[in-house]
C-alpha positions in Angstrom: -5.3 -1.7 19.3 -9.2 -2.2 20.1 -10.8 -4.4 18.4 -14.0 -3.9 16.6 -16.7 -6.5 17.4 -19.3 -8.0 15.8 -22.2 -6.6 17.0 -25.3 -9.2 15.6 -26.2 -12.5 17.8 -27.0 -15.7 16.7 -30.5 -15.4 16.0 -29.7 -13.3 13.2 -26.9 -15.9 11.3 -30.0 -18.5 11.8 -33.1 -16.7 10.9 -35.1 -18.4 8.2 -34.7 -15.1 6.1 -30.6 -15.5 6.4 -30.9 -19.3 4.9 -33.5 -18.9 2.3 -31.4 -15.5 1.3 -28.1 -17.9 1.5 -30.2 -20.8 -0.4 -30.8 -18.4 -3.2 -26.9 -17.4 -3.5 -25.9 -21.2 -3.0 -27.8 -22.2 -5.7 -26.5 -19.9 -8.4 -24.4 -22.4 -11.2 -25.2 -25.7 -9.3 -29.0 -26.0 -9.8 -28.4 -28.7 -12.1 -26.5 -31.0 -9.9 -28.0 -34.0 -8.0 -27.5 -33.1 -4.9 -28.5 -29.5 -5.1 -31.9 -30.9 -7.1 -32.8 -33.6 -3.9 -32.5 -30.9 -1.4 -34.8 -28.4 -3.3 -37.0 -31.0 -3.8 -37.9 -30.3 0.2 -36.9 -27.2 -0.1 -38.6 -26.0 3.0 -38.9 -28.8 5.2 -35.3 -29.3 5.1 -34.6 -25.6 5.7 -36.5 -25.8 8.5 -35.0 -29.0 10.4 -31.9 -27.2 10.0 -33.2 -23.8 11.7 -34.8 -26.0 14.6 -31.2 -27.8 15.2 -29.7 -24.9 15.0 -32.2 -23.3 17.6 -31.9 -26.0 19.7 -28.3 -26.1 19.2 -28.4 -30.2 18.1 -26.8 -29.4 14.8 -24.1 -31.4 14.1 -21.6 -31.1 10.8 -21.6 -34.1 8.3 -18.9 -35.8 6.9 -16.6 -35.2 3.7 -16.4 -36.3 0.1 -13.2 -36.1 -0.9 -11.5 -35.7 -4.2 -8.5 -34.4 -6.1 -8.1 -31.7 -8.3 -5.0 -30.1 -10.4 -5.1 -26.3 -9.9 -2.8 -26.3 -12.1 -1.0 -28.4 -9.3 -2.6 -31.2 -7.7 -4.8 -30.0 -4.4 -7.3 -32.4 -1.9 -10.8 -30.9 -1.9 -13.2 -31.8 0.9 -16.9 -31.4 -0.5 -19.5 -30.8 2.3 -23.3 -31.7 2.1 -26.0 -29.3 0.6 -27.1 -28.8 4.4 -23.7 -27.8 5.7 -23.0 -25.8 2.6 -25.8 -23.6 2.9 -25.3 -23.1 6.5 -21.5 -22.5 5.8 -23.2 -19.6 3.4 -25.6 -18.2 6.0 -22.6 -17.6 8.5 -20.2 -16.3 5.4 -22.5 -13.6 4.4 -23.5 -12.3 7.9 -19.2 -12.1 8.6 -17.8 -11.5 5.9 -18.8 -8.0 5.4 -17.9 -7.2 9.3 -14.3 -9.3 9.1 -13.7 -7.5 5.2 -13.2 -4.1 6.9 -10.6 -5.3 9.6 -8.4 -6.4 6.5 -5.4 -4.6 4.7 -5.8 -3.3 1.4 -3.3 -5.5 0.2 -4.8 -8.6 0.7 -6.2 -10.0 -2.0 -7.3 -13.2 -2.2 -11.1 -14.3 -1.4 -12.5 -10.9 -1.7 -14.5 -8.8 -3.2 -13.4 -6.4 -5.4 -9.7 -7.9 -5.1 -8.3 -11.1 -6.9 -5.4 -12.0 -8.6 -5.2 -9.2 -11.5 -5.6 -6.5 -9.2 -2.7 -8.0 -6.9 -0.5 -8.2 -10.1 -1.5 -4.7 -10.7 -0.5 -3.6 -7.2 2.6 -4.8 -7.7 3.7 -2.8 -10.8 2.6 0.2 -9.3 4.8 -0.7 -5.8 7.2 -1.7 -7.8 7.5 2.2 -9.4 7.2 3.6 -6.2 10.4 1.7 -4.8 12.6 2.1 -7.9 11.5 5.5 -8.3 10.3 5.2 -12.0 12.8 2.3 -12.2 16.0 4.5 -11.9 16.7 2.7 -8.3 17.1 -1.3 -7.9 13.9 -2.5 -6.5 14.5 -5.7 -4.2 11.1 -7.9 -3.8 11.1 -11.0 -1.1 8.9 -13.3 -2.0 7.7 -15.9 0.7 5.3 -19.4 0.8 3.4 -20.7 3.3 4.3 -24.6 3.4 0.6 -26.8 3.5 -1.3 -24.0 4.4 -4.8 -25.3 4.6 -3.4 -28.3 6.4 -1.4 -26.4 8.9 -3.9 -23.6 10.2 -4.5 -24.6 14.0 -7.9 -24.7 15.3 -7.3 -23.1 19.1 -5.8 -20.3 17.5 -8.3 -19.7 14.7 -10.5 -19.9 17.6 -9.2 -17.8 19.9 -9.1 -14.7 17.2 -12.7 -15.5 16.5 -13.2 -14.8 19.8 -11.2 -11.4 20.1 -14.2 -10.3 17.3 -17.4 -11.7 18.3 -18.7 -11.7 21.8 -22.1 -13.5 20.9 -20.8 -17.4 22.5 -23.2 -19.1 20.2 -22.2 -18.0 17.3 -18.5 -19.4 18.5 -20.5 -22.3 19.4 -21.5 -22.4 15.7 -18.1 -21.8 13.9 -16.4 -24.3 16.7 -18.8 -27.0 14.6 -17.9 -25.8 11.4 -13.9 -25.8 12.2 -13.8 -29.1 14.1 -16.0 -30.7 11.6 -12.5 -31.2 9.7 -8.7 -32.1 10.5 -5.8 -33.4 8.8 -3.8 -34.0 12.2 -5.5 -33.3 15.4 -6.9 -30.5 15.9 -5.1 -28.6 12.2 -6.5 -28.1 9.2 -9.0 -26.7 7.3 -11.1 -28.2 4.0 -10.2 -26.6 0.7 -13.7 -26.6 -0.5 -15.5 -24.7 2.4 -16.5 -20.6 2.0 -16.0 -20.3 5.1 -12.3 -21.9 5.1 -11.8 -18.8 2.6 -12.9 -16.2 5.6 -11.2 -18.3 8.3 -7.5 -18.5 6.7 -7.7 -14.5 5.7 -8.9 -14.0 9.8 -6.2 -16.2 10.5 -3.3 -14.6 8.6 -5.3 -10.9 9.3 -3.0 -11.6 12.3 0.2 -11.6 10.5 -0.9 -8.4 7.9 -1.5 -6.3 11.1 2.1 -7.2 12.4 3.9 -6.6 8.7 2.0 -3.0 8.9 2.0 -2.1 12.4 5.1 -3.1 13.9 7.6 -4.6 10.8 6.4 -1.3 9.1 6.2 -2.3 6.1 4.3 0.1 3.4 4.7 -2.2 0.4 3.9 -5.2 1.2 1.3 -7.6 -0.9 -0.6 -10.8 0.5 -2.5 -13.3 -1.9 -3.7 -16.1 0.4 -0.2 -18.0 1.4 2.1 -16.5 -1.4 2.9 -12.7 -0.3 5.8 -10.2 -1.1 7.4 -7.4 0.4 9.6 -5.1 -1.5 12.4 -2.0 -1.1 15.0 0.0 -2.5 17.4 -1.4 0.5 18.1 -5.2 0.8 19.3 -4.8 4.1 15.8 -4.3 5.5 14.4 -7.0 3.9 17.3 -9.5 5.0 16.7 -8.0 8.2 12.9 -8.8 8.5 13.2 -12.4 7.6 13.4 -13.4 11.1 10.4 -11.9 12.8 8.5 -12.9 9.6 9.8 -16.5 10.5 9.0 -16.5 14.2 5.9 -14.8 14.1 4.5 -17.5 11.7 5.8 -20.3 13.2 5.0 -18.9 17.2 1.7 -17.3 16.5 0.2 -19.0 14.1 1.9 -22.7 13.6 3.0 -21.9 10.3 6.0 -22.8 8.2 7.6 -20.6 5.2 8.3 -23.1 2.5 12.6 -23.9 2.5 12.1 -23.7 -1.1 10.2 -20.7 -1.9 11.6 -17.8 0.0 13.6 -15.7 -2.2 15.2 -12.8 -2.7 16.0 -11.0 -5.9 16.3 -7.7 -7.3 12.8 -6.6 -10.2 15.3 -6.6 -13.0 16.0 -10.3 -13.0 12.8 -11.4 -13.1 10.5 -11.9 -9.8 8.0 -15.0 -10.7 4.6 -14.2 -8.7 1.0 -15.2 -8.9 1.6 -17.0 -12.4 3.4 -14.2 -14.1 7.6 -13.5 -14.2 7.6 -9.7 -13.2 10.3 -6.9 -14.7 10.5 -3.2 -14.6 8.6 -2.6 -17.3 6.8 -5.5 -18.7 5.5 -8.6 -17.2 5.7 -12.1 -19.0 3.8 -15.4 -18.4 5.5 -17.9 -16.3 7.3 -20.8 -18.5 4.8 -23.5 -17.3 1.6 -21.7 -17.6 2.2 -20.9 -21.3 3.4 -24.7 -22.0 -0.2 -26.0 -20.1 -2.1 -23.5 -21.8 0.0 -24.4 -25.4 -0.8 -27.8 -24.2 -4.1 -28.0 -23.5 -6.1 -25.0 -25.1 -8.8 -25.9 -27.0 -12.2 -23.3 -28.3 -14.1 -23.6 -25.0 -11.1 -22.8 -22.6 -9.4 -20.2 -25.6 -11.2 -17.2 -24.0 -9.7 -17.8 -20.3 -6.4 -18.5 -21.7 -6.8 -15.3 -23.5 -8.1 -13.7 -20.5 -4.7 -14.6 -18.7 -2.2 -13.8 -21.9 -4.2 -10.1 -21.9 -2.1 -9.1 -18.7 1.5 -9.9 -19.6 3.3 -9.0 -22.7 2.4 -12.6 -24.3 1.2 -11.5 -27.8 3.3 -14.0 -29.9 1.7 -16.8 -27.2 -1.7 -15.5 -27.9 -1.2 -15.7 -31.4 0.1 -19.4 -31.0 -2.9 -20.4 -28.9 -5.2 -18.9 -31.7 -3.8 -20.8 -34.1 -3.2 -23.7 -32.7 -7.2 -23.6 -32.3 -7.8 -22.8 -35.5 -5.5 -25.7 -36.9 -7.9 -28.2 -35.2 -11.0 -27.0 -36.3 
């Protein structure tokens, strides 16, 4: 299969217009923080000591602040500087329009247009094609990527950067951003870059292309490193396990998690993206409705809400709402 290439230079990711135009969608929700405030404050002068390292190709990537999050389980963020984070915007916008087309349909996370709702909604509708309007068993396999971000290996990410885009300065450019983190040598990439979000779905890209093109697979769903395939026949799912294994783990240095491959038939329940999945209905997974029971309150009501509206959870909305209401 050809591949497509990117057909801008370099020039054009690090034109003044590109990082005023990224500046502009940086800045939307964090003009009040400190960091954001000190850098506008120059706005201009440090735009431009950025675009003359760049020309001059002296730029070098700053460090890391690091902190921890729970998402609703605990994750490592890595926050770059203002400077790198604009420039991390400047690239994202110039690629990720040309990478977004290369993509499956089914691959949802970190795009527009896509998300977690409208993978859950893919889903049902698979689902009904495989059972043929549920009068068939419907078998889902449901794998995990162990330490994703951690585990993504840097030659590689590198080398199908380079089957895209010809221009060698702008692979100078992303080499910078990519080795500008590790959490072994030469693996890993930071949770809290945009361009980390590009990078792992160009990265697994790789593995959706093999699932559709040689596994064959038509109903297949990716959301980052959670993905699912399902069929009528358990057979074929049994016998894909292996080339999904040693692709993964050949390829691309990745692991499936021991712990979270499984297979099961719809009808007993298939727990994915946050929500327990059945023929006809969908339910909210066990844990998300005891943190939400647990820590809802009126601000974060609507986005509990918001979540309860796409399973069959009206008796848990109805808790929620009057467990606000009781504390008010």
């Amino acid at each position: 299969m050809g591949k497509i290439q990117f057909i801008h230079d370099y020039n054009y990711i690090i034109s003044l217009e590109n990082l005023l135009e990224a500046w502009q969608e940086f800045l939307c929700g964090k003009w009040q923080r400190q960091d954001v405030q000190e850098f506008e404050r120059d706005l201009m002068t440090n735009v431009i000591i950025l675009h003359n390292e760049l020309i001059n190709f002296t730029y070098f990537h700053s460090g890391y602040k690091a902190f921890k999050i729970s998402d609703p389980k605990p994750r490592d963020i890595h926050k770059a500087s203002v400077r790198d984070r604009l420039l991390h915007h400047a690239i994202y916008r110039q690629l990720y329009p040309f990478f977004d087309k290369t993509f499956i349909a089914d691959s949802y996370s970190c795009r527009n247009n896509k998300g977690t709702h409208k993978a859950i909604n893919s889903f049902r509708s698979m689902a009904y094609q495989v059972s043929k309007n549920h009068t068939k068993t419907c078998w889902v396999l449901k794998c995990d990527i162990k330490k994703f971000f951690a585990n993504i290996d840097h030659d590689i990410l590198k080398s199908i950067l380079i089957k895209y885009i010809p221009d060698k300065d702008i692979i100078w450019l992303l080499n910078r951003v990519i080795d500008s983190f590790e959490v072994n040598p030469g693996k890993g990439l930071p949770l809290g870059n945009l361009t980390s979000q590009l990078f792992v779905n160009v990265y697994m890209n790789e593995f959706d292309q093999l699932v559709k093109h040689q596994l064959k697979q038509k109903y297949y769903i990716r959301y980052a490193d959670d993905f699912v395939f399902l069929s009528s026949n358990r057979q074929e799912l049994v016998s894909i396990v292996k080339s999904v294994y040693e692709f993964l783990g050949k390829k691309l240095t990745l692991q499936i998690h021991p712990n979270k491959i499984s297979l099961a038939t719809l009808v007993s329940g298939v727990d994915y993206l946050g929500y327990v999945h059945f023929p006809k209905y969908r339910i909210l997974r066990t844990k998300t409705k005891k943190r939400a029971l647990r820590l809802v309150n009126r601000k974060n009501l609507p986005s509990y809400l918001g979540v309860c509206k796409h399973a069959n959870a009206f008796v848990v909305q109805q808790r929620l709402i009057n467990k606000v209401d009781k504390t008010n």
